[in-house]
PyMOL Python script that loads the backbone (N, CA, C, O; Angstrom):
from pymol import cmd

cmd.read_pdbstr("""\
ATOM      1  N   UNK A   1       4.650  -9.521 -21.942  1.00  0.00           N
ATOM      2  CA  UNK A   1       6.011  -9.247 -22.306  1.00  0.00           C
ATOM      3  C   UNK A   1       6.971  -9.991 -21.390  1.00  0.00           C
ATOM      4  O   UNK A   1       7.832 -10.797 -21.743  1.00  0.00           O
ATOM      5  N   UNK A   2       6.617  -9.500 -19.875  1.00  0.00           N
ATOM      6  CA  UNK A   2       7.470 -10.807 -18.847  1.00  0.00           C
ATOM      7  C   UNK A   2       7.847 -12.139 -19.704  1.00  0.00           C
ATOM      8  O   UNK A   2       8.921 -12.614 -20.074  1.00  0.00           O
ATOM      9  N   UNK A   3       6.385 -12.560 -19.867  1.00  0.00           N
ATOM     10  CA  UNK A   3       6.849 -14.237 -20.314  1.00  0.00           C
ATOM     11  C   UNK A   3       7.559 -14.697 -21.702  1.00  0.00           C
ATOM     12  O   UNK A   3       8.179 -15.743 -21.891  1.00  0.00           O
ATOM     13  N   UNK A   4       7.318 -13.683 -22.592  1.00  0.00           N
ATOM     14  CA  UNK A   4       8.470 -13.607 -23.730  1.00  0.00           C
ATOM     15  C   UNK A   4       9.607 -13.264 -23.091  1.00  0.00           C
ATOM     16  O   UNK A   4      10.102 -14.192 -22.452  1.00  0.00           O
ATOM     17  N   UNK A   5      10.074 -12.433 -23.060  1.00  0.00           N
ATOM     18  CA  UNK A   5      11.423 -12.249 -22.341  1.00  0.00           C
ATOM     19  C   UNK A   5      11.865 -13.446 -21.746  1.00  0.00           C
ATOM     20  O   UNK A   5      12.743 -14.081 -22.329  1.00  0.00           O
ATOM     21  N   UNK A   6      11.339 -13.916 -20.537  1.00  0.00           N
ATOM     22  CA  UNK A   6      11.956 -14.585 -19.777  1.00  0.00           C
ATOM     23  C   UNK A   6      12.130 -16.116 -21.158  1.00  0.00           C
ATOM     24  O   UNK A   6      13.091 -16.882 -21.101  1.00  0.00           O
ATOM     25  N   UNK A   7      11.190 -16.234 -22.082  1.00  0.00           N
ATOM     26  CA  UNK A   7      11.558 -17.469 -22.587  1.00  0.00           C
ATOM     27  C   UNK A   7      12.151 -17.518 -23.376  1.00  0.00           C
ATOM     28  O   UNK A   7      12.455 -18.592 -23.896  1.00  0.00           O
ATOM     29  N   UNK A   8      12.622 -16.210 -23.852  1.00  0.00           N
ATOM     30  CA  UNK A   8      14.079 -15.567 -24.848  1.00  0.00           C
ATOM     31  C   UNK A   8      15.545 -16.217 -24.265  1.00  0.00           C
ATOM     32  O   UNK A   8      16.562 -16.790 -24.654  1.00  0.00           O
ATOM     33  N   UNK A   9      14.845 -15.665 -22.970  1.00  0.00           N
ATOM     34  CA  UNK A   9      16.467 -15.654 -21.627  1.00  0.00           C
ATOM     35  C   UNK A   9      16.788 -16.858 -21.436  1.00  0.00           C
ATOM     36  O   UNK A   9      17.994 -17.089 -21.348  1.00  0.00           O
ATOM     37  N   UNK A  10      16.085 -17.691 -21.344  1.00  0.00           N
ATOM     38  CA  UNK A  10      16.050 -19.140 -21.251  1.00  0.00           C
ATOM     39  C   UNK A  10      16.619 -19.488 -22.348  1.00  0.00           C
ATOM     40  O   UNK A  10      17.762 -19.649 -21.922  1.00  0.00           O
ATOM     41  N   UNK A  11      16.668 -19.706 -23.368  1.00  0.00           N
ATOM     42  CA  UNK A  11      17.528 -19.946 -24.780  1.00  0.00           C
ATOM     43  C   UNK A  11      18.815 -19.503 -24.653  1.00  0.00           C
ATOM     44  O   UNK A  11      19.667 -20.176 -25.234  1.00  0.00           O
ATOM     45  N   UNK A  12      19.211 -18.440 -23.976  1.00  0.00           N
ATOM     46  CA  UNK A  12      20.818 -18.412 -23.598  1.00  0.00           C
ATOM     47  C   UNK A  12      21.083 -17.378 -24.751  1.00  0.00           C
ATOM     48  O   UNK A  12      22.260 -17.560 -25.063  1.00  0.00           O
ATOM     49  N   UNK A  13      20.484 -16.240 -25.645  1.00  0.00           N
ATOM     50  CA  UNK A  13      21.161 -16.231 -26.750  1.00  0.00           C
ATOM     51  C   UNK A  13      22.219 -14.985 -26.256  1.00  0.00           C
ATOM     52  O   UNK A  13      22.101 -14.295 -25.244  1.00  0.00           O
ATOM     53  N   UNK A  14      23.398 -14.911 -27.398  1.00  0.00           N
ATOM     54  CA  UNK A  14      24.294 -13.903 -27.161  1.00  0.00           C
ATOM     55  C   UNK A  14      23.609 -12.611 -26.329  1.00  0.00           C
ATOM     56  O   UNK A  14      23.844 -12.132 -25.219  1.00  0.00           O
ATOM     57  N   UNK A  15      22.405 -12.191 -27.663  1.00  0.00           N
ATOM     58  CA  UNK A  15      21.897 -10.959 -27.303  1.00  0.00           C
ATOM     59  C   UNK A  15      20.710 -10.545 -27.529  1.00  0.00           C
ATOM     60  O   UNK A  15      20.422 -10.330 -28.706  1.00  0.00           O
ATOM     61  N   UNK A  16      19.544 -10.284 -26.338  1.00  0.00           N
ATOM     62  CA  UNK A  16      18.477  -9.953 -26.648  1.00  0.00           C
ATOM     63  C   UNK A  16      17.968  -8.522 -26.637  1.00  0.00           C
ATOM     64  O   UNK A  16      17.910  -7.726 -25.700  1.00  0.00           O
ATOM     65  N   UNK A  17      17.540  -8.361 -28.177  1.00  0.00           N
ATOM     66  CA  UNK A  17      17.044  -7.151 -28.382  1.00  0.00           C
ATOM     67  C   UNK A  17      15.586  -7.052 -28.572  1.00  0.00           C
ATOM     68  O   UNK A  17      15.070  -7.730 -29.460  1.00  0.00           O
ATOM     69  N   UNK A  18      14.789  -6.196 -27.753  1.00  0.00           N
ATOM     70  CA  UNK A  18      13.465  -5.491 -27.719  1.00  0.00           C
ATOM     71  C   UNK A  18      13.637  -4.506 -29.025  1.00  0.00           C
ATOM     72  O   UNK A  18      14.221  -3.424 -28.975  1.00  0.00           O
ATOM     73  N   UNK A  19      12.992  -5.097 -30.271  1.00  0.00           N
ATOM     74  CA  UNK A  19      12.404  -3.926 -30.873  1.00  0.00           C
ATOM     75  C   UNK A  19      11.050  -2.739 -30.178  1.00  0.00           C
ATOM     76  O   UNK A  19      10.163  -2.793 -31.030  1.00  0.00           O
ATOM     77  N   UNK A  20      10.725  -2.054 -29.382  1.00  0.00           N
ATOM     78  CA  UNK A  20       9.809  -0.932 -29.041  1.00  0.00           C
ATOM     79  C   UNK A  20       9.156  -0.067 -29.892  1.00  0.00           C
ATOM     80  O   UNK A  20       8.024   0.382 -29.709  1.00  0.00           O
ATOM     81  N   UNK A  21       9.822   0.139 -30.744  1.00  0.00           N
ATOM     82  CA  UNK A  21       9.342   0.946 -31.658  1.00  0.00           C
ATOM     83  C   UNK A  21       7.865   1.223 -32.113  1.00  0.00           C
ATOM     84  O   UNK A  21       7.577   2.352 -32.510  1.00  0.00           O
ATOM     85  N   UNK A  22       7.010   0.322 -32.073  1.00  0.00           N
ATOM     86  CA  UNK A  22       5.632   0.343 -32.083  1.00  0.00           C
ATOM     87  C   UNK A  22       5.115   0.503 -31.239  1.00  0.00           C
ATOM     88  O   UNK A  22       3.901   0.542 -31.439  1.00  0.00           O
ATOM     89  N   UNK A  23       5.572   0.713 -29.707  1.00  0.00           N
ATOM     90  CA  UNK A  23       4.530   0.770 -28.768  1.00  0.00           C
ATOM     91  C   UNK A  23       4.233   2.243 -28.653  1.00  0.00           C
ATOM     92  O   UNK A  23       5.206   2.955 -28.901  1.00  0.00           O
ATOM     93  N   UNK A  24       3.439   2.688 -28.427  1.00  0.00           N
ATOM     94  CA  UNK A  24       2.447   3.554 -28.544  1.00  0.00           C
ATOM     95  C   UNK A  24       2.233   4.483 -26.420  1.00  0.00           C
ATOM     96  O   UNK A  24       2.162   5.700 -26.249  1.00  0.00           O
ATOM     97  N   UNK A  25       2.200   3.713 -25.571  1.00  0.00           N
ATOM     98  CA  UNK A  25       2.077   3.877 -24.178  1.00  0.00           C
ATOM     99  C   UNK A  25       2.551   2.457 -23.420  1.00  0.00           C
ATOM    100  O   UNK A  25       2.508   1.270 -23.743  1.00  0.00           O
ATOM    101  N   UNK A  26       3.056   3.242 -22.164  1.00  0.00           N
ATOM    102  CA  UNK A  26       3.876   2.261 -21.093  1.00  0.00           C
ATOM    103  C   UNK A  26       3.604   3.258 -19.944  1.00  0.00           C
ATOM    104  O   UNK A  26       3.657   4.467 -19.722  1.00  0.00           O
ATOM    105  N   UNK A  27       3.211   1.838 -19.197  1.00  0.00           N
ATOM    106  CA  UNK A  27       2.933   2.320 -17.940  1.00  0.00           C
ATOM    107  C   UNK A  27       4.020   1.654 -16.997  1.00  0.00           C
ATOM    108  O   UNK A  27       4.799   0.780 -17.376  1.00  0.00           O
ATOM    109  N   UNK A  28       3.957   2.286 -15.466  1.00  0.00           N
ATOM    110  CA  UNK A  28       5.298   1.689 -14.622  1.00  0.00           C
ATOM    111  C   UNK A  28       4.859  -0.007 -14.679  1.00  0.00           C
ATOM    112  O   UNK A  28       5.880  -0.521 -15.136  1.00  0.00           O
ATOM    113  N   UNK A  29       4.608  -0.285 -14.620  1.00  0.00           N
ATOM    114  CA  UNK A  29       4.389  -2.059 -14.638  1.00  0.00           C
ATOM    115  C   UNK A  29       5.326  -2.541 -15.770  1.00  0.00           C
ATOM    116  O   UNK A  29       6.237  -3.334 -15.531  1.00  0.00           O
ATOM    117  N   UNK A  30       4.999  -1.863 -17.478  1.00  0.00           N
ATOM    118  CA  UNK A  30       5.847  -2.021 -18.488  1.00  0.00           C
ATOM    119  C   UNK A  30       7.451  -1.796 -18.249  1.00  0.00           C
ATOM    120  O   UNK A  30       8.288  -2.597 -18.667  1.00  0.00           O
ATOM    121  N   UNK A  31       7.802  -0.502 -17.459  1.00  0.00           N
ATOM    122  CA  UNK A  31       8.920  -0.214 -17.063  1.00  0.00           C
ATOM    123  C   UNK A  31       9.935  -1.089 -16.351  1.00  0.00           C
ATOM    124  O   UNK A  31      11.132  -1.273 -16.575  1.00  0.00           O
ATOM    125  N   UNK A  32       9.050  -1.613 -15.355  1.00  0.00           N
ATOM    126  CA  UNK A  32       9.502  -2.558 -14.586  1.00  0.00           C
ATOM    127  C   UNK A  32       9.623  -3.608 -14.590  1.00  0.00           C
ATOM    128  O   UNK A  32      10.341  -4.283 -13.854  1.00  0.00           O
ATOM    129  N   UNK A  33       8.619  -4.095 -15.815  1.00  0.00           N
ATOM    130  CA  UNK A  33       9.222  -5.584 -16.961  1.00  0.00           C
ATOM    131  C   UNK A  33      10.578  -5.260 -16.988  1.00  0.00           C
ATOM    132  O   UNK A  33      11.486  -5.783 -16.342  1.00  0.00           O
ATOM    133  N   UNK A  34      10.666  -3.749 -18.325  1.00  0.00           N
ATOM    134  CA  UNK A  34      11.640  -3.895 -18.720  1.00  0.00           C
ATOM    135  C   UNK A  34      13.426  -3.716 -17.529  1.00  0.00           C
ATOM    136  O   UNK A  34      14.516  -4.052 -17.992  1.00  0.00           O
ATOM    137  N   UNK A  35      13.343  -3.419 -16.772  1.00  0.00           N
ATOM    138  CA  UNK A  35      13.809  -3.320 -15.730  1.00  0.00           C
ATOM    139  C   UNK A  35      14.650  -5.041 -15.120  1.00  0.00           C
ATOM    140  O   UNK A  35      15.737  -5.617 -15.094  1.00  0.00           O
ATOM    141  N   UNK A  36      13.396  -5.187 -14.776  1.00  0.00           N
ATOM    142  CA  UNK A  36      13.569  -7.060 -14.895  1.00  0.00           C
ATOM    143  C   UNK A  36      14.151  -7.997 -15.615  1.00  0.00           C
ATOM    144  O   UNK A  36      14.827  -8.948 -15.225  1.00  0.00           O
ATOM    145  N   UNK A  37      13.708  -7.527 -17.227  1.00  0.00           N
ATOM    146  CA  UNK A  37      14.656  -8.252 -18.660  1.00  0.00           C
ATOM    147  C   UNK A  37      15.883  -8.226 -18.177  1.00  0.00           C
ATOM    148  O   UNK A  37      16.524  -9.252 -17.950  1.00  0.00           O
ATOM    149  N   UNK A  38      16.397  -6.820 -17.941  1.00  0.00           N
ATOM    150  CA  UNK A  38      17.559  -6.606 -17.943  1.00  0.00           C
ATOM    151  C   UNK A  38      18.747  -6.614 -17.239  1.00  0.00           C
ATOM    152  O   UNK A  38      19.958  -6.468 -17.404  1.00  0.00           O
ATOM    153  N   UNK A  39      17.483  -6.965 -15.933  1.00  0.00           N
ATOM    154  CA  UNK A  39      18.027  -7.699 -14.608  1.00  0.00           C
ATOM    155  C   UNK A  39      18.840  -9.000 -15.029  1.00  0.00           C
ATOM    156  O   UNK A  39      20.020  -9.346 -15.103  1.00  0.00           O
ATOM    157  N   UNK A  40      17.666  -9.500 -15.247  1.00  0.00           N
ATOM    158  CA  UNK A  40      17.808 -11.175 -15.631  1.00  0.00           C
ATOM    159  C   UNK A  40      18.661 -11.420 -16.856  1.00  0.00           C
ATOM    160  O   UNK A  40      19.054 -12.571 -17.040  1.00  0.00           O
ATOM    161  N   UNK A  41      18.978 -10.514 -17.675  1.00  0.00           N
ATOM    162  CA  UNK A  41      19.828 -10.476 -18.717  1.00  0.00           C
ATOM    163  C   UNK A  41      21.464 -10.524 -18.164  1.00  0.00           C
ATOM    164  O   UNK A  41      22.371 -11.355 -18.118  1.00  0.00           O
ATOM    165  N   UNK A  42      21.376  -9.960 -18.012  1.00  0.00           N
ATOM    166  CA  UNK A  42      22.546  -9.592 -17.111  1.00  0.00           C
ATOM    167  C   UNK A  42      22.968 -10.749 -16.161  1.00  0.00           C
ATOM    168  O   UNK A  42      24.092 -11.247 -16.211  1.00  0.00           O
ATOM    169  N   UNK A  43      22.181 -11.072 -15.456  1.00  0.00           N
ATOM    170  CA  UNK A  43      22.205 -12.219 -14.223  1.00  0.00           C
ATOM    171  C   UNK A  43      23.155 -13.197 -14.943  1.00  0.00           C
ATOM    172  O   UNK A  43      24.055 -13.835 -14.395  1.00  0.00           O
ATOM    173  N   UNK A  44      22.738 -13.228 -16.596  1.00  0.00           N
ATOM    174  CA  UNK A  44      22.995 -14.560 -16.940  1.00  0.00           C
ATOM    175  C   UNK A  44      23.897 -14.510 -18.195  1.00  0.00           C
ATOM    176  O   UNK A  44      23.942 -15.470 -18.964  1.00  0.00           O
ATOM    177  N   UNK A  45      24.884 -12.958 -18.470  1.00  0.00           N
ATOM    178  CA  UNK A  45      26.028 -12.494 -19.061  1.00  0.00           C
ATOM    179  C   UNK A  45      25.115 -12.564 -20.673  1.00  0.00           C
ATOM    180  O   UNK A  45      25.662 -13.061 -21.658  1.00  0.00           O
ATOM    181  N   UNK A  46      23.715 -12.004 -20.736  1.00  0.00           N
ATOM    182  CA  UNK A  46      23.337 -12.182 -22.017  1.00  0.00           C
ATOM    183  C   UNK A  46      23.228 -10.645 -22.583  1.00  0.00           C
ATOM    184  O   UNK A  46      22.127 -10.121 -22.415  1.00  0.00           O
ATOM    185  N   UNK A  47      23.935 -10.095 -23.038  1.00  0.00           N
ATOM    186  CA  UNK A  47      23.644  -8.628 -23.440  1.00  0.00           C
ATOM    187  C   UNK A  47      21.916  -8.089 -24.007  1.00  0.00           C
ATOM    188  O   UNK A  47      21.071  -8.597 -24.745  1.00  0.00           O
ATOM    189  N   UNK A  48      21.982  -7.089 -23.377  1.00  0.00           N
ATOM    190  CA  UNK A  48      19.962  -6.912 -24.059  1.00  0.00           C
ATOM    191  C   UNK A  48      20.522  -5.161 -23.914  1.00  0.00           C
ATOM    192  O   UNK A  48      21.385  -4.528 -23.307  1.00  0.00           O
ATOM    193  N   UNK A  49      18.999  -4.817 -25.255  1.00  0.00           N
ATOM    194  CA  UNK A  49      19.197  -3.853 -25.379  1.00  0.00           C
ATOM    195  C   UNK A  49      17.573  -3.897 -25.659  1.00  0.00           C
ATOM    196  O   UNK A  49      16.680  -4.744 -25.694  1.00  0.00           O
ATOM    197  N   UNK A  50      17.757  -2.172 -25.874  1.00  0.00           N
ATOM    198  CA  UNK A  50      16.199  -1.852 -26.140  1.00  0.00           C
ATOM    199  C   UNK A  50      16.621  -0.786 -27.996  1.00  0.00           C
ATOM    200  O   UNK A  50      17.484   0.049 -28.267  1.00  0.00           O
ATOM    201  N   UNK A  51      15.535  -1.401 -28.800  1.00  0.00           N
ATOM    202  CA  UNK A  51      15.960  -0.474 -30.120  1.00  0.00           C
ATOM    203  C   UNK A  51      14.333   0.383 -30.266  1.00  0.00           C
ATOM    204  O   UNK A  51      13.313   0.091 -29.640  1.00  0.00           O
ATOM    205  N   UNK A  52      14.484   1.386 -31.186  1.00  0.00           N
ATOM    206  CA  UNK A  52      13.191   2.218 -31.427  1.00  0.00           C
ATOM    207  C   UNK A  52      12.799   3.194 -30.311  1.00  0.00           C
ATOM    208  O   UNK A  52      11.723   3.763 -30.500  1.00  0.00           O
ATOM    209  N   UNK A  53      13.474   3.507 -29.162  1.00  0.00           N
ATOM    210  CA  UNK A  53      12.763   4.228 -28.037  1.00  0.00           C
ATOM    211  C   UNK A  53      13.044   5.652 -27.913  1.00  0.00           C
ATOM    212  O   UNK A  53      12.403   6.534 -27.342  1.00  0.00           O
ATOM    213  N   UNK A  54      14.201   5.694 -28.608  1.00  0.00           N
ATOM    214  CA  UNK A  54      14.963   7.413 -28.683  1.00  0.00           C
ATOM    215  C   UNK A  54      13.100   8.470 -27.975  1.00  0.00           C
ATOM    216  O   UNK A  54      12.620   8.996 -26.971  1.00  0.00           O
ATOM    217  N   UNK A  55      12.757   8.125 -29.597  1.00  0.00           N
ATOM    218  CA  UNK A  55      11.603   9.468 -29.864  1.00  0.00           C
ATOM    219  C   UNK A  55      10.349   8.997 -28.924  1.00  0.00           C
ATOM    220  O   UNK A  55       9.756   9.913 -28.353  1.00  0.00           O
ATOM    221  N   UNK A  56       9.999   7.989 -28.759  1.00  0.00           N
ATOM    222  CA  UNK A  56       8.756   7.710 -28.335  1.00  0.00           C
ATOM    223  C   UNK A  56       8.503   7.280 -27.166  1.00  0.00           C
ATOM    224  O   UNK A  56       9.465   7.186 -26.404  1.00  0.00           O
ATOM    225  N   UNK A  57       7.067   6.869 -26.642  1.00  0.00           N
ATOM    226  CA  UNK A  57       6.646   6.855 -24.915  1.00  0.00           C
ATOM    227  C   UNK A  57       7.504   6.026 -23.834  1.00  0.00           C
ATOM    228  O   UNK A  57       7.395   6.082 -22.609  1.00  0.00           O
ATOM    229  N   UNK A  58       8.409   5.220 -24.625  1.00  0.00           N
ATOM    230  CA  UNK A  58       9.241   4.164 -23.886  1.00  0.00           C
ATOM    231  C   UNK A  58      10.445   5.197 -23.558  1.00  0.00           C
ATOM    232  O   UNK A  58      10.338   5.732 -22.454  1.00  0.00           O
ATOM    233  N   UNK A  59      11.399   5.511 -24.211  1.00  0.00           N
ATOM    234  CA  UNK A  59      12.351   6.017 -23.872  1.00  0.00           C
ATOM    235  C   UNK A  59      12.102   8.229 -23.105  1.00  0.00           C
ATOM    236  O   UNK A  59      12.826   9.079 -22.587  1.00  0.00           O
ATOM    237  N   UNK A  60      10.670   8.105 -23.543  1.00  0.00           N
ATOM    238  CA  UNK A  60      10.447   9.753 -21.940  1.00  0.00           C
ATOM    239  C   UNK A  60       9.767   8.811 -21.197  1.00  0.00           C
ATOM    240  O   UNK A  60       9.599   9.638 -20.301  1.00  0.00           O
ATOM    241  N   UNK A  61       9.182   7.749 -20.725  1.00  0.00           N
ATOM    242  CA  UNK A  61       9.104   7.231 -19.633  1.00  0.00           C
ATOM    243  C   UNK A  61      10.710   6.248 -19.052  1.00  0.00           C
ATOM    244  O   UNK A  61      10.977   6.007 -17.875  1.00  0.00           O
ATOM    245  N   UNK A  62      11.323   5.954 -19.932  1.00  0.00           N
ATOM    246  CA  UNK A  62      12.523   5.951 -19.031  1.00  0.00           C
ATOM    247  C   UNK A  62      13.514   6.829 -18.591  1.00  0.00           C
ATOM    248  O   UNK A  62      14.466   6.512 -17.878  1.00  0.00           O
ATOM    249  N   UNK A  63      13.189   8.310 -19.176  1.00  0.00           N
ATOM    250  CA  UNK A  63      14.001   9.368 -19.034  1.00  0.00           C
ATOM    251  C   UNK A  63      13.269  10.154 -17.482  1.00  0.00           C
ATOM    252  O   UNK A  63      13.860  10.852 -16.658  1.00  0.00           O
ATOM    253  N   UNK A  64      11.951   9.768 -17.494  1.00  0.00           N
ATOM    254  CA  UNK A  64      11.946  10.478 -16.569  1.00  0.00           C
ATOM    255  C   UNK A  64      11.912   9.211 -15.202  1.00  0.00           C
ATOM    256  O   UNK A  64      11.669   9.486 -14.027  1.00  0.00           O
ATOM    257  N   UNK A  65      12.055   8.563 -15.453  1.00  0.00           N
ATOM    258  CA  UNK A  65      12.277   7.249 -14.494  1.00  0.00           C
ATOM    259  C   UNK A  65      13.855   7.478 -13.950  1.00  0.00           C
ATOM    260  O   UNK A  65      14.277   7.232 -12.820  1.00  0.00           O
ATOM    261  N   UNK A  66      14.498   7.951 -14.945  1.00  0.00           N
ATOM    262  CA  UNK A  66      16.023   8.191 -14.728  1.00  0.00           C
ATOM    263  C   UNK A  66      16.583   6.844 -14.963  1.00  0.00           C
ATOM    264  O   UNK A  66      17.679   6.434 -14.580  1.00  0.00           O
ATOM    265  N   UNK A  67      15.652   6.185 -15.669  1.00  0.00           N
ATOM    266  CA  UNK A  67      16.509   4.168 -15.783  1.00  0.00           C
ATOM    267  C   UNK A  67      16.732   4.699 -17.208  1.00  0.00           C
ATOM    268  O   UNK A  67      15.663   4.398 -17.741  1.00  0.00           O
ATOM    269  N   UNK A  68      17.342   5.197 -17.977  1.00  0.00           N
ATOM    270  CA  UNK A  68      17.412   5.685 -19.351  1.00  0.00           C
ATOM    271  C   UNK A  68      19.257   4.848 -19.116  1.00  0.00           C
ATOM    272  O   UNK A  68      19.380   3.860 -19.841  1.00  0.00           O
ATOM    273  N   UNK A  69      20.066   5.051 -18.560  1.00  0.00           N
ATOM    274  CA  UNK A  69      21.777   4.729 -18.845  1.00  0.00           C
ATOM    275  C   UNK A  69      21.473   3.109 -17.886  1.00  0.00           C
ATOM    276  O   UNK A  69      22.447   2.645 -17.292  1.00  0.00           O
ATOM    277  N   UNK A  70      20.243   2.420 -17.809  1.00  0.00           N
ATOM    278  CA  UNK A  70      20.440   0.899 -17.376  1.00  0.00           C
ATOM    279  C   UNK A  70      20.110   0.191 -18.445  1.00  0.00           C
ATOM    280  O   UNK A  70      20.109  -1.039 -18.391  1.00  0.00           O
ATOM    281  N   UNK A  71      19.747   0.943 -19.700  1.00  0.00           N
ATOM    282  CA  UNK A  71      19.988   0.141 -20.934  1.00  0.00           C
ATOM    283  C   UNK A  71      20.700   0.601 -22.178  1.00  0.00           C
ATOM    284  O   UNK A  71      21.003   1.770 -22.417  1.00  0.00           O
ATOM    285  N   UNK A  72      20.973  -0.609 -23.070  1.00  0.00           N
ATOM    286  CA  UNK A  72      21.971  -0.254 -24.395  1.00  0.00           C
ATOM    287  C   UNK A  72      20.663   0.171 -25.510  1.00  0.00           C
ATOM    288  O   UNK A  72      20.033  -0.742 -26.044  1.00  0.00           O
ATOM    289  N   UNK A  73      20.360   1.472 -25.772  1.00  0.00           N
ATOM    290  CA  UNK A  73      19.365   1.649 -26.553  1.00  0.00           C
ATOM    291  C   UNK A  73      19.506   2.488 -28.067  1.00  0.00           C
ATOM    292  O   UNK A  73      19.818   3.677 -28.131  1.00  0.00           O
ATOM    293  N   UNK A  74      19.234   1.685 -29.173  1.00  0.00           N
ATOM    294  CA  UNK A  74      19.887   1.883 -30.402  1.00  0.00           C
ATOM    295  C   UNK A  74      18.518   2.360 -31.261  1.00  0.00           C
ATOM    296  O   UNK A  74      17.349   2.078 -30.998  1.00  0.00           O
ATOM    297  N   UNK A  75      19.037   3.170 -32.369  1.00  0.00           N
ATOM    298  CA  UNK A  75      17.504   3.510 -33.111  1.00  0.00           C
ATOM    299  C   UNK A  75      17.374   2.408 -33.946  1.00  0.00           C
ATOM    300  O   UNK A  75      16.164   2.322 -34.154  1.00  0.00           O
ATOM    301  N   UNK A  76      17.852   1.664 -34.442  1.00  0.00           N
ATOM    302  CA  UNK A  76      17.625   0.580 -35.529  1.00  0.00           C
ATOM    303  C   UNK A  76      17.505  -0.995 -35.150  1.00  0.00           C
ATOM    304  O   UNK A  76      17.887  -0.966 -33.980  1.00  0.00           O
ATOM    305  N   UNK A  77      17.173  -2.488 -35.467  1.00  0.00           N
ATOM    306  CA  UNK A  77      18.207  -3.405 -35.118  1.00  0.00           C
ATOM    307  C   UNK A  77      19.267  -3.745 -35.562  1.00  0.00           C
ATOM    308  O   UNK A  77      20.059  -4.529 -35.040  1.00  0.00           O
ATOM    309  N   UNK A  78      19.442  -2.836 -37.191  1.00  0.00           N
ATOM    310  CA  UNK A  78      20.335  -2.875 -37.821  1.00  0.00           C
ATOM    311  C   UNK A  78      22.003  -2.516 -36.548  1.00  0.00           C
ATOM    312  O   UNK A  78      23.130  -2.871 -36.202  1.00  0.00           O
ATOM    313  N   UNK A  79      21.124  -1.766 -36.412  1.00  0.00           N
ATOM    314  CA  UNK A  79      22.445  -0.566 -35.396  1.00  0.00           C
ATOM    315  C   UNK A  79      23.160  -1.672 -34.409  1.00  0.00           C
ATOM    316  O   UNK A  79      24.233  -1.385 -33.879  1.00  0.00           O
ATOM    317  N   UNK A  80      22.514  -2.981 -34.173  1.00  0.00           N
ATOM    318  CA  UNK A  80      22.694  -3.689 -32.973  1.00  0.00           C
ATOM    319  C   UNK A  80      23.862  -3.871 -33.489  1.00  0.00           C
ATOM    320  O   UNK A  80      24.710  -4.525 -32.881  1.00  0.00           O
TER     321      UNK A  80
END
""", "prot")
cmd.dss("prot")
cmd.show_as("cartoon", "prot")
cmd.util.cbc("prot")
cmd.orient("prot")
């Protein structure tokens, strides 16, 4: 996932969105990708968000991480 991201970020686009919605389990390593995206998103004025995480293992592992308000997280990509 690192190396997608980062070669998203590299393209410069307005805005990169993580669909999640399919993942199933995340461990802190995953977290801390995503952590990183959004580092580096940011670094470089590119808006990122995370979509699909409301209900599932991504968004209660960022709730209990307490990194839940360091991203823009939408239920749809429509919603973007």
């Amino acid at each position: 996932m690192r190396r997608v991201v980062a070669t998203e970020l590299k393209r410069s686009p307005a805005l990169l969105a993580l669909d999640l919605s399919g993942v199933i389990r995340i461990d802190a390593e995953g977290i801390d990708a995503l952590v990183s995206a959004a580092t580096q998103a940011g670094e470089s004025d590119i808006s990122f968000c995370l979509v699909g995480v409301h209900a599932g293992p991504v968004g209660a592992a960022l709730a209990e991480a307490e990194l839940s308000e360091l991203f823009e997280i939408f239920a749809t990509l429509s919603d973007t």
